[in-house]
VOFIGU-813039 format. One record per residue (C-alpha): residue number from 1; residue in three letters; x negated, y negated, z. Coordinates in steps of 0.05 Angstrom, whole numbers, plus 5000, padded with zeros to 4 digits. Last residue first. Example, Ala and Ser with C-alpha at 12.3 -4.5 7.8 and 13.67 -1.06 7.14 Angstrom:
BEGIN
{2 'SER' {4727 5021 5143}}
{1 'ALA' {4754 5090 5156}}
END
This chain:
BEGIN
{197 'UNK' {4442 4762 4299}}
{196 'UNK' {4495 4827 4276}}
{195 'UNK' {4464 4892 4286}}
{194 'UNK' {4486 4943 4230}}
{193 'UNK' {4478 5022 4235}}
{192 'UNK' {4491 5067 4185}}
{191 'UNK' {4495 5143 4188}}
{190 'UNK' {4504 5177 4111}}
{189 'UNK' {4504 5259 4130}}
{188 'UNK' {4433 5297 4109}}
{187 'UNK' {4444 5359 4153}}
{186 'UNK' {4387 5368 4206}}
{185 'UNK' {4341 5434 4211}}
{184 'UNK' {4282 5407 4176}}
{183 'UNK' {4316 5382 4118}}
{182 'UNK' {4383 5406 4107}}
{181 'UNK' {4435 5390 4051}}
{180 'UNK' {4500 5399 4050}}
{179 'UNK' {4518 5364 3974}}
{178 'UNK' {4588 5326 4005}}
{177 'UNK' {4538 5309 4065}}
{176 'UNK' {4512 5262 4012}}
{175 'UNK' {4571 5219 3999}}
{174 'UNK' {4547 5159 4021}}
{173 'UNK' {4459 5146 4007}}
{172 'UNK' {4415 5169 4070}}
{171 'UNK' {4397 5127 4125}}
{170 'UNK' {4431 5064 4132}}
{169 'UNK' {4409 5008 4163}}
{168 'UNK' {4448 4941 4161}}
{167 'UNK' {4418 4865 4194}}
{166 'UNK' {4469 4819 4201}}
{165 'UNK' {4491 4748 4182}}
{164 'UNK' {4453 4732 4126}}
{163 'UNK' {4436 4794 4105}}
{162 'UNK' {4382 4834 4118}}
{161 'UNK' {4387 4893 4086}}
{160 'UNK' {4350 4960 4106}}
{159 'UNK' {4372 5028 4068}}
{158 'UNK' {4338 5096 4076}}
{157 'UNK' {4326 5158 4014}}
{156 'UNK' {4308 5222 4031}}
{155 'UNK' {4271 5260 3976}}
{154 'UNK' {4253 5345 3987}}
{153 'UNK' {4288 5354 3914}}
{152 'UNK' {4322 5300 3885}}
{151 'UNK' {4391 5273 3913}}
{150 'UNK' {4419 5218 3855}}
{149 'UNK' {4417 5146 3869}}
{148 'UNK' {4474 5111 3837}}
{147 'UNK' {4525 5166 3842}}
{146 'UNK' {4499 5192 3907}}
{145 'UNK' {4514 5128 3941}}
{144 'UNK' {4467 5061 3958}}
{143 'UNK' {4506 5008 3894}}
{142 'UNK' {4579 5007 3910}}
{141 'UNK' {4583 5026 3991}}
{140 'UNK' {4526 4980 4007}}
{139 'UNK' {4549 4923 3963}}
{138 'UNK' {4480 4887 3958}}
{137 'UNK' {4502 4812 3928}}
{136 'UNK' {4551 4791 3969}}
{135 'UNK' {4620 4769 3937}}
{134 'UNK' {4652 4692 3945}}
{133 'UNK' {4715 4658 3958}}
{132 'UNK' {4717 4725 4004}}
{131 'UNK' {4739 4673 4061}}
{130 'UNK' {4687 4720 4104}}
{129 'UNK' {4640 4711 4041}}
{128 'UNK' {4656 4637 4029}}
{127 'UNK' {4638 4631 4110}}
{126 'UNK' {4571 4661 4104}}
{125 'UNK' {4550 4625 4046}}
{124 'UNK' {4494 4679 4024}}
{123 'UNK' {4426 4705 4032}}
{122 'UNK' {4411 4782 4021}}
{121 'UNK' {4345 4806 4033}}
{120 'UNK' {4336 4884 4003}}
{119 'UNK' {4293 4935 4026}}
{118 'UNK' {4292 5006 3998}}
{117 'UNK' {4255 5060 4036}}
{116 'UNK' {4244 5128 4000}}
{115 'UNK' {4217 5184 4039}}
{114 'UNK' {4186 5241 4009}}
{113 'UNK' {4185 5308 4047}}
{112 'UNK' {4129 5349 4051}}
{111 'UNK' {4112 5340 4141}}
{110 'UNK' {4125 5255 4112}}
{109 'UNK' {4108 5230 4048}}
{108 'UNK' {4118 5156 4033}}
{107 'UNK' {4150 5113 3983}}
{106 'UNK' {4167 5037 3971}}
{105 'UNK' {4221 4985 3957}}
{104 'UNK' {4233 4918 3941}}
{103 'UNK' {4287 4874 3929}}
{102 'UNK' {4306 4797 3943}}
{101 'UNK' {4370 4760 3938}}
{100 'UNK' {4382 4685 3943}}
{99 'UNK' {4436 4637 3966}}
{98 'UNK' {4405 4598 4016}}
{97 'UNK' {4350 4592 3961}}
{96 'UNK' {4292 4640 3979}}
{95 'UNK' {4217 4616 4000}}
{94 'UNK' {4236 4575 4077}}
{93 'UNK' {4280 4647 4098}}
{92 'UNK' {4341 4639 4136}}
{91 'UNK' {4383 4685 4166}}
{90 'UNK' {4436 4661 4207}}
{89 'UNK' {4464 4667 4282}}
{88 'UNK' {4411 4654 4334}}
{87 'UNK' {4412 4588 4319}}
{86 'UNK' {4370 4596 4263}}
{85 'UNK' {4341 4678 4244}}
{84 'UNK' {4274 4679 4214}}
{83 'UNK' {4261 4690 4144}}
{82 'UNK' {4184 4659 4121}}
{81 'UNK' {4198 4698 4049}}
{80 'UNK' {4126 4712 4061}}
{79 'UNK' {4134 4768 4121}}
{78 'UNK' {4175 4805 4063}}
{77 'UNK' {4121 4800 4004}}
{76 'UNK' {4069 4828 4063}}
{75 'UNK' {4117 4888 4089}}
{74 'UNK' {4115 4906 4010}}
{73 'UNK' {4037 4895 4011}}
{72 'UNK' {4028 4933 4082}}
{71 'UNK' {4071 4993 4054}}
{70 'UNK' {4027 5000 3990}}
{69 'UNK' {3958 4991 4030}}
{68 'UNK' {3976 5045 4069}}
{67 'UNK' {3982 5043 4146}}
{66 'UNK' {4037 5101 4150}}
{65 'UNK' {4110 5081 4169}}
{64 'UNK' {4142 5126 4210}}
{63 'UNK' {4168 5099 4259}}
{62 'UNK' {4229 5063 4225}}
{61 'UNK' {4240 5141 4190}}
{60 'UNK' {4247 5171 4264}}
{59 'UNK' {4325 5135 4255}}
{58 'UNK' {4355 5191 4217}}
{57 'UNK' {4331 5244 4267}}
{56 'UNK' {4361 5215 4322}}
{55 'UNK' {4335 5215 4387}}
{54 'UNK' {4312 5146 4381}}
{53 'UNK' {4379 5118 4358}}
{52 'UNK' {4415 5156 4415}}
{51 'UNK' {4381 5133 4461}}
{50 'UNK' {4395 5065 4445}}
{49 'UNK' {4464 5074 4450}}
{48 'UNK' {4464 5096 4520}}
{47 'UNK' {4423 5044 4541}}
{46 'UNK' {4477 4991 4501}}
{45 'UNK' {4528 5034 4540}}
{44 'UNK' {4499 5025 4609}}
{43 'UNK' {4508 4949 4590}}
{42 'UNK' {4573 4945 4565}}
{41 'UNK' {4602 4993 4632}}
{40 'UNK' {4565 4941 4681}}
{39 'UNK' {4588 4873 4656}}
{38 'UNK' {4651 4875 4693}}
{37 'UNK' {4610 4894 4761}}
{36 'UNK' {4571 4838 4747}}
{35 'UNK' {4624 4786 4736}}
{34 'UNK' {4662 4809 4800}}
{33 'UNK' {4604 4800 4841}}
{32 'UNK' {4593 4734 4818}}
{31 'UNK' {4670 4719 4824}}
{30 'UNK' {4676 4738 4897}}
{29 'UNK' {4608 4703 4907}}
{28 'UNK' {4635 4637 4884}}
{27 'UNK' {4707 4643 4926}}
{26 'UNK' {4659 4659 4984}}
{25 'UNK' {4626 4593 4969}}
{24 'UNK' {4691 4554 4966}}
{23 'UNK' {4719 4576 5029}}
{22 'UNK' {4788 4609 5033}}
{21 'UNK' {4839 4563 5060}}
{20 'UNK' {4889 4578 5001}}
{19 'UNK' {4872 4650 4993}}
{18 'UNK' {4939 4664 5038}}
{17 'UNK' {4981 4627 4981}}
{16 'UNK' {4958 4674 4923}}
{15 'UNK' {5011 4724 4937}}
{14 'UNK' {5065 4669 4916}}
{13 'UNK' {5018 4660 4853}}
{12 'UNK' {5020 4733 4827}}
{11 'UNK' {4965 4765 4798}}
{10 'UNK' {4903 4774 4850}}
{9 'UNK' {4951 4768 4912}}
{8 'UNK' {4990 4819 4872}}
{7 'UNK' {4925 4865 4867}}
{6 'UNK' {4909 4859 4935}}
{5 'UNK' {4981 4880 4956}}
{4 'UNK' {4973 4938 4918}}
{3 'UNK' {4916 4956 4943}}
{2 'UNK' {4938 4953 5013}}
{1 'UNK' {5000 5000 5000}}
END
């Protein structure tokens, strides 16, 4: 019966009346405490999340990397695009228009299997997309699928766009699990991941 009358006094005014000679600093803490304890479940999920990502075989790819001259020279023509992300909510890069679009890719071999990473930049008017007065430039679901880029033997092929408003990873091109392939033990299924700034 206690509860509920707590969470009357916490809804309905009338109940509110014996709070009204409550002090103003425990009325502070009540809400501190009640701020953090709100905050708990997104945060344990953002740990659980992560996890996730690096136990997942789609994701080892972003660690993988070798130190080749290739791969440093494609990381080089990205780092010179000067992109950094303003007011923590848009890309912009000081060498592309602000709309602009920018492509590159490169290979590696990994334990026999080749690994094809595609990067693309994608600058655009951010509010004449979401108004769709306007169409991006890398449609994910129109141009990295199996009908664009066809499964070859032993190849994997990963995504990474950063677009204006989000960075997007995807690892392997949609409608591969249709094919069901395994490499090392782990069905090739699309699994996407984008991070809004």
């Amino acid at each position: 019966m206690k509860f509920k009358d707590i969470l009357k006094s916490l809804i309905l005014p009338r109940w509110m009346v014996k709070y009204k000679s409550m002090s103003i600093i425990i009325a502070i803490c009540i809400f501190a405490i009640s701020s953090f304890i709100i905050a708990l479940p997104p945060s344990q999920n953002k740990t659980l999340n992560e996890q996730d990502i690096l136990n997942n075989y789609n994701f080892n790819v972003l660690s993988e990397f070798p130190n080749t001259a290739i791969v440093n020279n494609v990381i080089k023509q990205i780092v010179d695009k000067e992109c950094a992300v303003v007011d923590g909510k848009e890309l912009k890069c000081g060498q592309m228009e602000a709309v602009d679009n920018f492509e590159t890719d490169f290979s590696f071999v990994e334990d026999g299997i080749t690994k094809n990473i595609h990067f693309v930049i994608d600058l655009f008017d951010i509010k004449k997309v979401y108004l769709e007065d306007e169409k991006i430039y890398y449609d994910v679901e129109k141009r990295f699928n199996i009908e664009k880029i066809p499964y070859q033997e032993n190849h994997e092929n990963y995504l990474i766009v950063f677009y204006s408003d989000a960075l997007y990873f995807q690892a392997h091109p949609f409608a591969i699990d249709s094919l069901n392939i395994n490499h090392k033990g782990h069905k090739l299924v699309p699994t996407t991941k984008k991070i809004f700034y």
